[in-house]
C-alpha positions as CSV (number, residue, x, y, z in Angstrom):
1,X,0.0,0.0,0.0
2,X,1.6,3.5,-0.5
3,X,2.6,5.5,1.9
4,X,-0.1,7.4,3.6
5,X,-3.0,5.8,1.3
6,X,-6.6,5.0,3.5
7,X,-7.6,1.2,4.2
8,X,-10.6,0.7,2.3
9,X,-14.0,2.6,3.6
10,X,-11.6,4.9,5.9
11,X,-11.4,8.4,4.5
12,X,-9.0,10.5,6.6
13,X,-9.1,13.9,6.7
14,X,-7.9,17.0,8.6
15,X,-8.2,21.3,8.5
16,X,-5.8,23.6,8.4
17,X,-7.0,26.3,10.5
18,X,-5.1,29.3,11.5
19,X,-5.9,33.0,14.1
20,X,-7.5,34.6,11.0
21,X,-7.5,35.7,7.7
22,X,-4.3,36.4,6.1
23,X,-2.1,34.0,7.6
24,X,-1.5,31.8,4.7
25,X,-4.1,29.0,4.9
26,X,-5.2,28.9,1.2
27,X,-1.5,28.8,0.4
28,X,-0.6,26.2,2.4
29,X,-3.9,24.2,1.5
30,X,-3.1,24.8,-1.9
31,X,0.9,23.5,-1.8
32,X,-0.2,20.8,0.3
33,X,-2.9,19.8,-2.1
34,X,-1.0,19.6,-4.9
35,X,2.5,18.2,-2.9
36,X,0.2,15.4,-1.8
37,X,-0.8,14.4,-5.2
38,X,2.6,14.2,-6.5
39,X,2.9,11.3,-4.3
40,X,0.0,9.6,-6.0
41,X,-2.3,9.9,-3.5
42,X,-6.3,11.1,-4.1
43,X,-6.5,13.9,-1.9
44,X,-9.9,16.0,-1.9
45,X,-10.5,19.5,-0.5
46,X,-13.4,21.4,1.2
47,X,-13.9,24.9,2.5
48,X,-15.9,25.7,5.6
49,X,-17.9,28.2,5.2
50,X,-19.8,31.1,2.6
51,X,-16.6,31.1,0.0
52,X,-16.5,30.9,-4.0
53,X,-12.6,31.2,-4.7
54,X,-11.3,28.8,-2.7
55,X,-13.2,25.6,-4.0
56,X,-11.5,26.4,-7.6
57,X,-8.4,26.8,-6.8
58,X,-8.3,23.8,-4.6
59,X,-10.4,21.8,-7.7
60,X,-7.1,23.2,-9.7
61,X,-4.4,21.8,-7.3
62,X,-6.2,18.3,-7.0
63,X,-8.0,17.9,-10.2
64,X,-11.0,17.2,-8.1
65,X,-14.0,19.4,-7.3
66,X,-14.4,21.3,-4.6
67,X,-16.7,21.7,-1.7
68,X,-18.0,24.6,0.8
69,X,-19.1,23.2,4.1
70,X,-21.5,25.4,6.0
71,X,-22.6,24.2,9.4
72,X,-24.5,27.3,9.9
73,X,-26.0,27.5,6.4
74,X,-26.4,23.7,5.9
75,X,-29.3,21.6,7.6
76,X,-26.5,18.4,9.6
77,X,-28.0,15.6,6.7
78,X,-26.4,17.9,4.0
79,X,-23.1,18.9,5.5
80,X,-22.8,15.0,6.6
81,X,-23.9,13.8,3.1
82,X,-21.4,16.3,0.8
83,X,-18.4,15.4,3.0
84,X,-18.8,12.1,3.0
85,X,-19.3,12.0,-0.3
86,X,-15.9,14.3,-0.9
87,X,-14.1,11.9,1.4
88,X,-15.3,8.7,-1.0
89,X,-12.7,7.1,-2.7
90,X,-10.2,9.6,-1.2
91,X,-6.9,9.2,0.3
92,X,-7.6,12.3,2.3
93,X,-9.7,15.0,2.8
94,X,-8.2,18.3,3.6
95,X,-10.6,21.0,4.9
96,X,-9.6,24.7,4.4
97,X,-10.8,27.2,7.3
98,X,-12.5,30.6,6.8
99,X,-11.4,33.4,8.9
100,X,-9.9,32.1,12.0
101,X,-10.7,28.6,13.3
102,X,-13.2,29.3,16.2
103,X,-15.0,32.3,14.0
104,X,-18.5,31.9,13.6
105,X,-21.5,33.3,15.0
106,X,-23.8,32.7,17.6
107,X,-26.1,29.7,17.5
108,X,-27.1,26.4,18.3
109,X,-24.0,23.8,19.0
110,X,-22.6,22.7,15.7
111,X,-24.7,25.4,14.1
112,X,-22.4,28.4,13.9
113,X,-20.4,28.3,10.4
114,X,-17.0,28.1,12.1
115,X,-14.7,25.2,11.0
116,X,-13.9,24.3,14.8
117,X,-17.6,22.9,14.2
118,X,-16.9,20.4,11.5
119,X,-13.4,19.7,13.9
120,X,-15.7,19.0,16.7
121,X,-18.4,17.1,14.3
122,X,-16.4,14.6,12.6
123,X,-13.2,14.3,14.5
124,X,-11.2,16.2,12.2
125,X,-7.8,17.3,14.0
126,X,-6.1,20.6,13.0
127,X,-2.9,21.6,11.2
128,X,-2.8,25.3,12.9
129,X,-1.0,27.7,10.1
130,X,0.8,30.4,12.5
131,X,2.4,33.5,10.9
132,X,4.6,34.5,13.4
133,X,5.9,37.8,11.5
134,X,6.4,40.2,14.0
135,X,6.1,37.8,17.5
136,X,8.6,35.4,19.2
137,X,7.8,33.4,22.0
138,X,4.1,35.0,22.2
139,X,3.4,32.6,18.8
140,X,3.8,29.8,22.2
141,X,0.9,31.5,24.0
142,X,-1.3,31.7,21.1
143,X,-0.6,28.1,20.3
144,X,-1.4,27.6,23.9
145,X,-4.8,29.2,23.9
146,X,-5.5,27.3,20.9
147,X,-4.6,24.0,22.1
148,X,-6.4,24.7,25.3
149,X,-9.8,26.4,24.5
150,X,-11.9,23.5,23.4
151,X,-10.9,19.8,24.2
152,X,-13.2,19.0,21.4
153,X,-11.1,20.5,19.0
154,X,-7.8,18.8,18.9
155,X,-5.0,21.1,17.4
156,X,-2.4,18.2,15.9
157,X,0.3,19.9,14.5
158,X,1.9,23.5,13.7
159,X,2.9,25.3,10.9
160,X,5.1,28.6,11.1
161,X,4.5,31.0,8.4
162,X,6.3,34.2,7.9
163,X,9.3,33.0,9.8
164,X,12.2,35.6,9.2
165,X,15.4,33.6,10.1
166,X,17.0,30.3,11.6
167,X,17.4,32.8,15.0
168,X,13.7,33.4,14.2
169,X,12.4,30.0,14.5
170,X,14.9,28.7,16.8
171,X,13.3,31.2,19.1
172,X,9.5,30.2,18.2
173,X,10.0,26.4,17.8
174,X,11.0,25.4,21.3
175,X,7.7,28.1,22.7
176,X,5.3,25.9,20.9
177,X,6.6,22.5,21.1
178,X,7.0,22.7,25.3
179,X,3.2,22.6,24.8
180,X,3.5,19.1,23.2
181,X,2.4,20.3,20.2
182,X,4.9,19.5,17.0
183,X,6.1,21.8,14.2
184,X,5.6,20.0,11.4
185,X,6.8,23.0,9.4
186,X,8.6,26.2,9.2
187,X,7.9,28.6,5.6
188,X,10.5,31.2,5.4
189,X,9.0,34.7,4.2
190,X,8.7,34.2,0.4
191,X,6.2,37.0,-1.1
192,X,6.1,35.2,-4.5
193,X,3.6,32.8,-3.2
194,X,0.8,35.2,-1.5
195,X,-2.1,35.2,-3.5
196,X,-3.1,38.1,-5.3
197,X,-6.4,39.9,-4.1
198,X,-9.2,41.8,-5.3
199,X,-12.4,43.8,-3.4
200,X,-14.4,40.2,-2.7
201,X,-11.1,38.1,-2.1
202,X,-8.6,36.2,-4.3
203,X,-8.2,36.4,-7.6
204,X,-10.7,33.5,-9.2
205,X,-8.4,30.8,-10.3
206,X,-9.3,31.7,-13.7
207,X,-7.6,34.7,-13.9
208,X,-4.5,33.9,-12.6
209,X,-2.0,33.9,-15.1
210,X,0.1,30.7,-15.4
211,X,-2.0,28.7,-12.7
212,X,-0.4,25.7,-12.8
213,X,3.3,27.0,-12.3
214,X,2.2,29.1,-9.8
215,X,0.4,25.8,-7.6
216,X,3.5,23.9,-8.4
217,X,5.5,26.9,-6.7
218,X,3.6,26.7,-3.6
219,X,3.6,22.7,-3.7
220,X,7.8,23.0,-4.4
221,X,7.9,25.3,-1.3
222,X,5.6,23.3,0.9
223,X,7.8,19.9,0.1
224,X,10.8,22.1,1.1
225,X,9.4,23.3,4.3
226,X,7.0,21.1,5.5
227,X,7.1,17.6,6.9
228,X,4.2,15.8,4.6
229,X,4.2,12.3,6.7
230,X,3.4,14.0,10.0
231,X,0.9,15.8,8.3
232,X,0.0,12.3,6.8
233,X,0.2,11.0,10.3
234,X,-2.3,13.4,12.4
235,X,-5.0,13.5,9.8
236,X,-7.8,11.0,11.6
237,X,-10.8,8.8,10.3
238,X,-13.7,11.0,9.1
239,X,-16.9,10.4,11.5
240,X,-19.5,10.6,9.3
241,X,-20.8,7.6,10.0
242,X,-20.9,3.9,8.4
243,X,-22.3,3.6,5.1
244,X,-22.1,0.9,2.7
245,X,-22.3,2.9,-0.5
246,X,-21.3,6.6,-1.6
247,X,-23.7,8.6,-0.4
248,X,-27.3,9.7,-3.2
249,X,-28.3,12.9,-3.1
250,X,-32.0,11.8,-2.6
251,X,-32.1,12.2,1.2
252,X,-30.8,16.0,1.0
253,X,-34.0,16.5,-0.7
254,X,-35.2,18.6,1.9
255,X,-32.2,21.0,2.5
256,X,-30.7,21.4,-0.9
257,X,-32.4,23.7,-3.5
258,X,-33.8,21.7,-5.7
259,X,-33.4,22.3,-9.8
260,X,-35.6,25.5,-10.8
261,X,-36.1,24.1,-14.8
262,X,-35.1,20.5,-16.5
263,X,-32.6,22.6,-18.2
264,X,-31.3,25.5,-16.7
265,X,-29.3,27.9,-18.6
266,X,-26.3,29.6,-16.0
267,X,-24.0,32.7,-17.1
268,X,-20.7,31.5,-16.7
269,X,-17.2,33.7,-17.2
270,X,-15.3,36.4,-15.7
271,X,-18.1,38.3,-14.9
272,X,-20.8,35.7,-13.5
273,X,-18.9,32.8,-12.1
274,X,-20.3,32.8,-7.8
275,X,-22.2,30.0,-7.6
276,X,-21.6,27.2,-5.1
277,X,-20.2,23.4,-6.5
278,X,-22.7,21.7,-4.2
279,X,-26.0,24.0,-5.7
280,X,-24.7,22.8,-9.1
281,X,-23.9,18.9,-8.4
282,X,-27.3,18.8,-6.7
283,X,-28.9,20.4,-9.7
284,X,-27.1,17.4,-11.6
285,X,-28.0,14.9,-9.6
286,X,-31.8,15.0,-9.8
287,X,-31.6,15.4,-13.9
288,X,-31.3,18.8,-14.8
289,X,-29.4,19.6,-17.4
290,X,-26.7,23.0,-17.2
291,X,-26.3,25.2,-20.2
292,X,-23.4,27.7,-19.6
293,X,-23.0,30.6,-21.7
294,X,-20.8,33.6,-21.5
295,X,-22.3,37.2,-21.4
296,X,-18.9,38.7,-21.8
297,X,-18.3,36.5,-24.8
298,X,-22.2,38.1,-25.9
299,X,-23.6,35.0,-25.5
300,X,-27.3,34.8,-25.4
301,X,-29.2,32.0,-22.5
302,X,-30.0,28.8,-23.8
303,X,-33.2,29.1,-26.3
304,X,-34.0,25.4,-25.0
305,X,-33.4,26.0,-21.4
306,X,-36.3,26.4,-18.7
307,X,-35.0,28.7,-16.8
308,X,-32.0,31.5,-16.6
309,X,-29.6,32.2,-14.0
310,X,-27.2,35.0,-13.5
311,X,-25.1,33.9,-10.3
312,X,-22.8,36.8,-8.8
313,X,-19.3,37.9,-9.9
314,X,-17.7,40.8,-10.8
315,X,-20.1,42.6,-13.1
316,X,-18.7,45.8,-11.9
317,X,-15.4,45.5,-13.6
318,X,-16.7,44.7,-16.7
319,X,-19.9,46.7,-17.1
320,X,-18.8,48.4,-20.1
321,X,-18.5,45.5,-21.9
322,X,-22.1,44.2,-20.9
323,X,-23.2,46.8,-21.5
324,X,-22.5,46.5,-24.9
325,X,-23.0,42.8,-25.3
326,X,-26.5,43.3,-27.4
327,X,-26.5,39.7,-28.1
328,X,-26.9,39.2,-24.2
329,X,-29.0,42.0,-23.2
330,X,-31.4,40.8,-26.4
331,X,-31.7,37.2,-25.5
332,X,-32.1,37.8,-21.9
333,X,-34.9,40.0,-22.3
334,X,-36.7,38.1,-25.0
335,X,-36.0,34.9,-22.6
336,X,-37.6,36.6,-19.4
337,X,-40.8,37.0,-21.8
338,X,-41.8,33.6,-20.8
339,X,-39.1,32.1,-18.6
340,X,-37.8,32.7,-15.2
341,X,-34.8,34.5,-14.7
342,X,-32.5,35.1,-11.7
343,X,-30.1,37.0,-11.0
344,X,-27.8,36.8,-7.7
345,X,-25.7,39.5,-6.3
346,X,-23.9,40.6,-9.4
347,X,-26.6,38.9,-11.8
348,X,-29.2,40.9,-9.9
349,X,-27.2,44.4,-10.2
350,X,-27.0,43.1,-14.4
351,X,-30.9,42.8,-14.4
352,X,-31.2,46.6,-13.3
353,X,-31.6,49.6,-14.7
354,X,-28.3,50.6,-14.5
355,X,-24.6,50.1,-12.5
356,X,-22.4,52.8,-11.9
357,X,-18.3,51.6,-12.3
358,X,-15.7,52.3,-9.7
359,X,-15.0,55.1,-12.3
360,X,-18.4,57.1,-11.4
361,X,-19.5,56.1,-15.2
362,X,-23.2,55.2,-15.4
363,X,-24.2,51.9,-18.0
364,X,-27.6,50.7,-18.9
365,X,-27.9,47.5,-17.7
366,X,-31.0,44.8,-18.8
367,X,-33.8,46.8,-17.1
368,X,-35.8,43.8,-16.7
369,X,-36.1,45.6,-12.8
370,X,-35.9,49.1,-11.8
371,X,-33.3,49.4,-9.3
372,X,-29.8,50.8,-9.7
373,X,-26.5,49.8,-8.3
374,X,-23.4,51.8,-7.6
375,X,-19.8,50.8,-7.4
376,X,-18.7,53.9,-6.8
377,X,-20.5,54.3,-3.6
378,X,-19.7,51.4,-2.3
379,X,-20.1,50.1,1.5
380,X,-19.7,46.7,2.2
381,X,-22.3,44.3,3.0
382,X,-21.3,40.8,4.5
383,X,-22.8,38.5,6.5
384,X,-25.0,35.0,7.0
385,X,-28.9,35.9,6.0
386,X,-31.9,34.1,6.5
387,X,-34.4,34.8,3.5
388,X,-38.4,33.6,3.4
389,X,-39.3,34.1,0.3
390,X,-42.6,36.4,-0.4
391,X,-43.3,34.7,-4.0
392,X,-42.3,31.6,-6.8
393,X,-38.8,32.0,-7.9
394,X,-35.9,29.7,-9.0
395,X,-34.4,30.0,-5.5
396,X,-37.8,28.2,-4.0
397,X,-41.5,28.4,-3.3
398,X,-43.1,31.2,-1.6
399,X,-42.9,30.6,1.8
400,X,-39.8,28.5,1.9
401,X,-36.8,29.6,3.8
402,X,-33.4,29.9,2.7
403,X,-30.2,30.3,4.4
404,X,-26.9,31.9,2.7
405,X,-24.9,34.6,2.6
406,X,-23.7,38.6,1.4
407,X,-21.0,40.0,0.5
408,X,-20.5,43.3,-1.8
409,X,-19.2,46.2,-1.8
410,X,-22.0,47.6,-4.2
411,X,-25.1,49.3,-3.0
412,X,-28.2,50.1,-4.4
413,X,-28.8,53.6,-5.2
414,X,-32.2,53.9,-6.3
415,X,-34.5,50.7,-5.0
416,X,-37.0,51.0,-8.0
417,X,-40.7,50.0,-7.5
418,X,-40.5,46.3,-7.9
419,X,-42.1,44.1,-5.2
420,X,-39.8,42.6,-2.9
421,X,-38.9,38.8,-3.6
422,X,-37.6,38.3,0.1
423,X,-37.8,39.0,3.9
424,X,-34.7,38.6,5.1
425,X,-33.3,38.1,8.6
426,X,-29.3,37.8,9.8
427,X,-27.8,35.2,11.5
428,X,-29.2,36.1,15.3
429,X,-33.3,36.3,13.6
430,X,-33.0,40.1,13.7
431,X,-35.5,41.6,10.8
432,X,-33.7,43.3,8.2
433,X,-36.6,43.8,6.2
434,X,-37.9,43.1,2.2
435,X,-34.8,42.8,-0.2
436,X,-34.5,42.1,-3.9
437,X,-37.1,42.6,-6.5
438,X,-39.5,40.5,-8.5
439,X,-41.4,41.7,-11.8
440,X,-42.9,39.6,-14.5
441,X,-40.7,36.5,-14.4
442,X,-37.7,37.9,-13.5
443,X,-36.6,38.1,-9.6
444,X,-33.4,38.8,-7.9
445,X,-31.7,39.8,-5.0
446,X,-28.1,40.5,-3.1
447,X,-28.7,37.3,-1.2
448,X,-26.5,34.0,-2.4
449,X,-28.6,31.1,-1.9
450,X,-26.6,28.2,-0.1
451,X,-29.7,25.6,0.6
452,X,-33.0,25.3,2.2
453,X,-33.9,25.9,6.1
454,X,-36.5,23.1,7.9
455,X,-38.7,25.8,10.0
């Protein structure tokens, strides 16, 4: 058996957490990844919580999809069910944190959206990526309150990041490992593998120029600095329970949004590229068929297709361009004649009246609703939302309730008169009142959909 390669029906897995954003997680989920499958072995990723760019570049190191894992978002069934079926047939399963590793929000146990949830959940230890730029022996006491604030959550092995020197880490290493807790790697400051940023996040994968040389740079620097069989070695089994058979999507039924259209026709491209991998399997699954097209490329929708979404991106950075993509704007309006369309977060600012660049220049946009959006005037929006939907849409029946997400930096400057498709809570209940807009057969709204809430 190779080295570090599951008995049969014992998918391993781990997360590599860190204090918070910043600190190098994506890289060093990315390098190990990819250093992993160099050795031959199936390795699989996941992301906890709301996040769009991670899944892709992690489905680029391993060759694999991704997966976002949302304890707060997702009813227990589905989180169980998509792990499990991420962990099938794998070697290992590595899990990517958001934020820092105990961030959530308040809720019920195992409810909050933090990964120390899915640590606690399915017995996941954690590979705790420390950048130490800046500290010395106080890296020890953070380790230490790590190690020590929830004996559910077992911390199994230490990375230093940002480490400026031999003297640097011969000063850190022996302030973390009094605490019994190894260093299973030290990453000397190297700027050429931070990952380039934008207003939302990362870069999308697809953007990044020279993708592949630039994983294999992070994988070259993680086999330099990182000890891969005691990372191997404190991954543990993945309790999601016995199962006989890779897990159907049938029982999820009830918490995963179900297909809106036997064919559904989904922008897809620089612009329009935020929707989650677990929304679209699930589509899959049950029998719908996906028709991508590219508005950017002035693509129409699918003249066959059922339905039409618009998920988010970045339509602000390219609203020129749609603009002027009379192809698009044509075909979506002759489609929404007679079809559903919907439009999330950047697909909803498209099917406005207008969007206003970062530049202060005003576009026309689809008009199939009234409101307008502004770039210019940003203010950012982010947080967990709970929706109940006030009418039919492709996100769900009225009355159904929907958990997700928003983030953006756009706002709406004029709301229009549409009625609103959504009342929408945050994560704590507290009203925040009607949101979106619904006219004809078109709806949309800021909110990102992540799956249905049982009420």
């Amino acid at each position: 058996m190779r080295q570090g390669v599951r008995p049969p029906g014992q998918p391993r897995g781990l997360i590599v957490g860190a204090a918070r954003s910043g600190s190098g997680k994506t890289s060093v989920a990315i390098g190990l990844l990819r250093a992993l499958k160099r050795r031959g072995l199936n390795v699989r990723a996941a992301k906890s919580g709301p996040d769009y760019i991670d899944p892709e570049f992690h489905r680029a190191a391993t060759g694999h999809p991704g997966v976002n894992l949302d304890s707060w978002a997702m009813e227990p069934v589905l989180l169980r069910d998509l792990l499990a079926r991420q962990g099938d047939g794998a070697d290992l399963v590595i899990v990517e944190s958001a934020m820092g590793l105990f961030d959530g929000v308040d809720a019920a146990p195992g409810r909050s959206g933090a990964a120390a949830d899915l640590a606690r959940i399915y017995g996941l230890p954690t590979l705790l990526v420390l950048d130490i730029s800046g500290q010395s022996q106080t890296a020890g006491a953070i380790a230490h309150g790590f190690a020590t604030h929830d004996p559910a959550v077992r911390i199994g092995g230490v990375v230093l990041n940002q480490v400026a020197s031999e003297r640097h880490e011969a000063v850190v290493r022996p302030a973390i490992e009094r605490l019994g807790l190894p260093v299973v790697g030290v990453i000397r400051r190297n700027p050429e593998i931070s990952l380039p940023e934008r207003h939302l996040g990362l870069v999308q994968a697809g953007e990044h120029t020279a993708l592949e040389a630039f994983i294999d740079q992070m994988a070259d620097v993680i086999e330099a600095s990182v000890d891969l069989d005691a990372v191997l070695a404190l991954a543990g089994p993945i309790a999601t329970g016995d199962r006989e058979a890779p897990p159907s999507w049938l029982p999820q039924a009830a918490s995963s949004l179900p297909p809106p259209g036997q064919r559904i026709a989904i922008a897809r491209d620089a612009a329009f590229s935020f929707i989650y991998p677990h929304v679209l399997q699930g589509w899959r699954d049950a029998g719908a068929d996906i028709a991508l097209f590219s508005p950017l490329a002035d693509e129409a929708p699918d003249a066959a297709s059922d339905v039409c979404w618009l998920p988010g991106g970045y339509p602000e950075l390219h609203a020129g361009r749609l603009a002027a993509a009379s192809r698009f704007m044509d075909g979506l309006r002759r489609f929404a004649e007679t079809r559903p369309v919907h439009g999330e977060c950047g697909g909803y600012m498209v099917l406005g009246a207008a969007l206003e660049d970062a530049g202060g220049v005003t576009h026309p946009m689809a008009g199939l609703l009234g409101h307008v959006t502004s770039y210019a005037r940003r203010r950012m929006n982010l947080g967990y939302r709970e929706a109940r939907l006030l009418a039919d849409s492709p996100v769900g029946a009225a009355g159904d309730v929907i958990r997700g997400h928003e983030f953006h930096y756009s706002r709406l400057v004029s709301a229009g008169d549409d009625a609103p498709l959504a009342q929408l809570a945050d994560s704590q209940g507290r009203d925040l009142g009607p949101s979106g807009g619904r006219r004809g057969h078109v709806t949309g709204c800021y909110f990102h959909a992540i799956a249905r809430h049982s009420v």
